[in-house]
N, C-alpha and C positions, 0 to 999 in steps of 0.2 A: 671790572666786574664787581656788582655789590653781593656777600655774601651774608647771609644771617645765618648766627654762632649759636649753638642752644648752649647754655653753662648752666648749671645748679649748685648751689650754696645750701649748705645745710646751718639752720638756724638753731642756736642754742641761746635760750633766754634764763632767769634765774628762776623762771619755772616749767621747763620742758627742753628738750634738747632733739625731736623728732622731726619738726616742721624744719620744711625747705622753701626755697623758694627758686623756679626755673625762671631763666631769662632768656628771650628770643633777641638777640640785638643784632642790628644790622651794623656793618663796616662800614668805614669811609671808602667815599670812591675818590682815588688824587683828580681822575677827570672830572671828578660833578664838584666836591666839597671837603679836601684831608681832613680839616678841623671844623667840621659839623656837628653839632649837638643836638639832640633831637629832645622833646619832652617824651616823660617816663609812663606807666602806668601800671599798677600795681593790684591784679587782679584776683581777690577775694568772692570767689564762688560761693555758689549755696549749698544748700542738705541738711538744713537744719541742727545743725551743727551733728548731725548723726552718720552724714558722709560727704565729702567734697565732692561736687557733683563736676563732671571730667566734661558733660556739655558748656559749661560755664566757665571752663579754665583758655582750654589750648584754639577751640576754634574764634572768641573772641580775640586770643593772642594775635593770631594770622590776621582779622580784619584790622586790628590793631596797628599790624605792620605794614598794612597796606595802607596805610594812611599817614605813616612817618611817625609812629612812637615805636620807641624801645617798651616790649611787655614784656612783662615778670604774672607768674601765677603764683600765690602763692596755696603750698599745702598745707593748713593748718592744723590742727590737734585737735580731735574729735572726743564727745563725751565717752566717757566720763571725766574726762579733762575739764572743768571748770573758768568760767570767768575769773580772772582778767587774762587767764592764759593764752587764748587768743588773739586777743590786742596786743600783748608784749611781743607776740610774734609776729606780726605785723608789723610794729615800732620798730622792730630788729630787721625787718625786710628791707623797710626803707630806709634806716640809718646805713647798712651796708649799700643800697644801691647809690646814696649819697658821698658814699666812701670812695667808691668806686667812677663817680661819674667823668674822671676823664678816660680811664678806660674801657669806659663802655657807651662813651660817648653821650653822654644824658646833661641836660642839662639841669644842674642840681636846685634851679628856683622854678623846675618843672614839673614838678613830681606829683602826680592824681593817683589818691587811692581810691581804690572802685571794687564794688560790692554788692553782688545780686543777690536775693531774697537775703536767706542768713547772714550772708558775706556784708549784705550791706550795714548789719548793724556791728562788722567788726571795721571797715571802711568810716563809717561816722563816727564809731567810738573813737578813734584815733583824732579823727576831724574835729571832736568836740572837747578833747579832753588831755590832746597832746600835751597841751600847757598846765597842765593840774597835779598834785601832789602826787599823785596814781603812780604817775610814771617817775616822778621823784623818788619814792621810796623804794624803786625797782635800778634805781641810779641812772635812768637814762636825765640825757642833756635835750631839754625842749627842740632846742634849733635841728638837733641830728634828727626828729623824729617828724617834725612839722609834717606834715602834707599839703602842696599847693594848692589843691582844688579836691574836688570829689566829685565820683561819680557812682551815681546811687537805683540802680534800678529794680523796680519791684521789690522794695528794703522792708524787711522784719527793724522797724525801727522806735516800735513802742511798746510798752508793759503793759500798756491800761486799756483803754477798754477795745481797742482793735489789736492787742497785740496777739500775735502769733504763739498761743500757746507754748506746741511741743516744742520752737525752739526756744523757746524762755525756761523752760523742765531742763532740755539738755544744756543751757548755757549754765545754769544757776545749782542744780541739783535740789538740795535740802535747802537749799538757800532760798527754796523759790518761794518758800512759805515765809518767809521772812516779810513783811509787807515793804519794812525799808530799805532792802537791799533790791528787794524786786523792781519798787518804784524807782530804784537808779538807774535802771537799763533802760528808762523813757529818755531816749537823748534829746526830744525836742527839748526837753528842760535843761540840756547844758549847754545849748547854742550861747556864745555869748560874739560879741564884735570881732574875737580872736578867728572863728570858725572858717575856715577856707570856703571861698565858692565854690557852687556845687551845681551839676547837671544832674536832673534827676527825671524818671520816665517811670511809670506804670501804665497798669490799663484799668479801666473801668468795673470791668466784667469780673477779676480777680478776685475769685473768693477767697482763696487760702490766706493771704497778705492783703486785708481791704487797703486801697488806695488812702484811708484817711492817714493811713504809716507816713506816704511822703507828703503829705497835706499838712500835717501837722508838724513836720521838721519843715516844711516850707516857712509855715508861717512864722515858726521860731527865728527862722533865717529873715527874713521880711520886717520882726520887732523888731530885730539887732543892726537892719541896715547891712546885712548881708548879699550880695548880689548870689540869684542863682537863675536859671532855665530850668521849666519843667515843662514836662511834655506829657498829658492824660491819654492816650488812645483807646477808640471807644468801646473796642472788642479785641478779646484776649486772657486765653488761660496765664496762670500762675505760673513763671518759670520757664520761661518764652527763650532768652539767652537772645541770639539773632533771629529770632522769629524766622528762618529758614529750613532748607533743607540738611544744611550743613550741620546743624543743632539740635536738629530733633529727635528726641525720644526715642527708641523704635516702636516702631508699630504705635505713634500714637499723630495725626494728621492734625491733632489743635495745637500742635509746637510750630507750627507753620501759620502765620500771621504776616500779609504782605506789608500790611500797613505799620507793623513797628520796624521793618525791615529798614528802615531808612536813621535811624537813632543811632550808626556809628557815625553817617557823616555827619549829622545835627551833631555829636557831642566834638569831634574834630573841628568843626569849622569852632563852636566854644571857645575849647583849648585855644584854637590861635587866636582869638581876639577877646578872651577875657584873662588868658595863662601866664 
């Protein structure tokens, strides 16, 4: 019988000590696979950094697991908690589930951080900057922290002229008037050749996050001869999660999109032939 174990780890970084991170893994089974290792994923919700939003955590967990990854949600630290305090916990999410991967059976050159609306510009900040002094100065080791791939949907992922305001206010604080600290949180600008591939999906229609967010780390990804998948769908509110029943809102029927419904198995089949 294959069972799935829920655990939670509470993450202490050199700047917060509140974030967790849950992890749904599934067992080996002696009859199917003892020493099976499955790819990871590491799931960074949105709220504009003003709240972890719980549609964006645990139900994409489950389709997750139904499709053979080990998923982890993570909770991160909400403003007034400031940049970079997010990413360190993140970095600390995945170092530990790297720590961990023969006990939880992961396989450790598997590992995709994934990030919707807000989530995804804590997902890519990782993806673009693992390797950079940032995390230096916070003492982590590049290799512990990498991320193999990304997955990026409907991402808050630029400062400039499409980016997402209020969660630029809540990531930055007084900082946001800063013009050079602000224009750091455009991560199309720190794509460089290191940047993990990336699956990325919005919608057209999306007012809140315009689609030129992942257009524009697209094309960063494309100068640098980065391999990724993107997928435009042509209708659809902001904050979709599984464009199902299962995800939606209450009392709100535009969280229900049949046609992005289909963007786990598009990013699973990725995974196994790009991961």
């Amino acid at each position: 019988m294959i069972i799935v174990q829920i655990i939670q780890k509470n993450l202490e970084t050199p700047l917060s000590k509140r974030a967790t991170v849950t992890g749904y893994i599934i067992d080996n089974s002696p009859e199917i696979d003892e020493n099976r290792t499955r790819p990871a994923i590491v799931i960074c919700p949105g709220g504009g950094f003003n709240v972890v939003s719980a549609r964006e955590g645990e139900p994409i967990a489950v389709q997750m697991l139904a499709r053979g990854f080990q998923a982890f949600v993570l909770d991160y630290s909400l403003a007034p908690a400031r940049f970079p305090t997010q990413l360190l916990e993140l970095a600390e999410a995945v170092k530990i589930i790297r720590q961990h991967a023969n006990e939880w059976h992961v396989n450790p050159d598997q590992i995709v951080a994934a990030g919707f609306s807000a989530g995804g510009h804590i997902a890519a900040g990782l993806g673009t900057l693992w390797h950079s002094e940032l995390f230096e100065e916070y003492g982590y080791n590049a290799a512990d922290i990498k991320p193999n791939g990304l997955l990026l949907g409907y991402s808050v992922l630029t400062a400039g002229k499409y980016a997402h305001r209020g969660s630029m206010v809540n990531l930055l604080g007084d900082d946001f008037k800063d013009e050079k600290k602000r224009a750091f949180q455009s991560l199309e600008d720190h794509v460089d050749e290191k940047t993990p591939k990336a699956f990325m999906w919005t919608t057209f229609t999306d007012q809140a996050v315009p689609m030129e967010n992942t257009l524009l780390f697209a094309e960063a990804l494309r100068r640098h001869n980065v391999d990724f998948e993107l997928h435009i769908f042509p209708t659809g509110s902001h904050g979709l999660s599984l464009g199902s029943e299962e995800s939606q809102k209450k009392d709100n029927p535009a969280n229900v999109q049949p046609e992005v419904q289909v963007w786990p198995d598009l990013f699973a089949t990725w995974v196994k032939n790009q991961i």
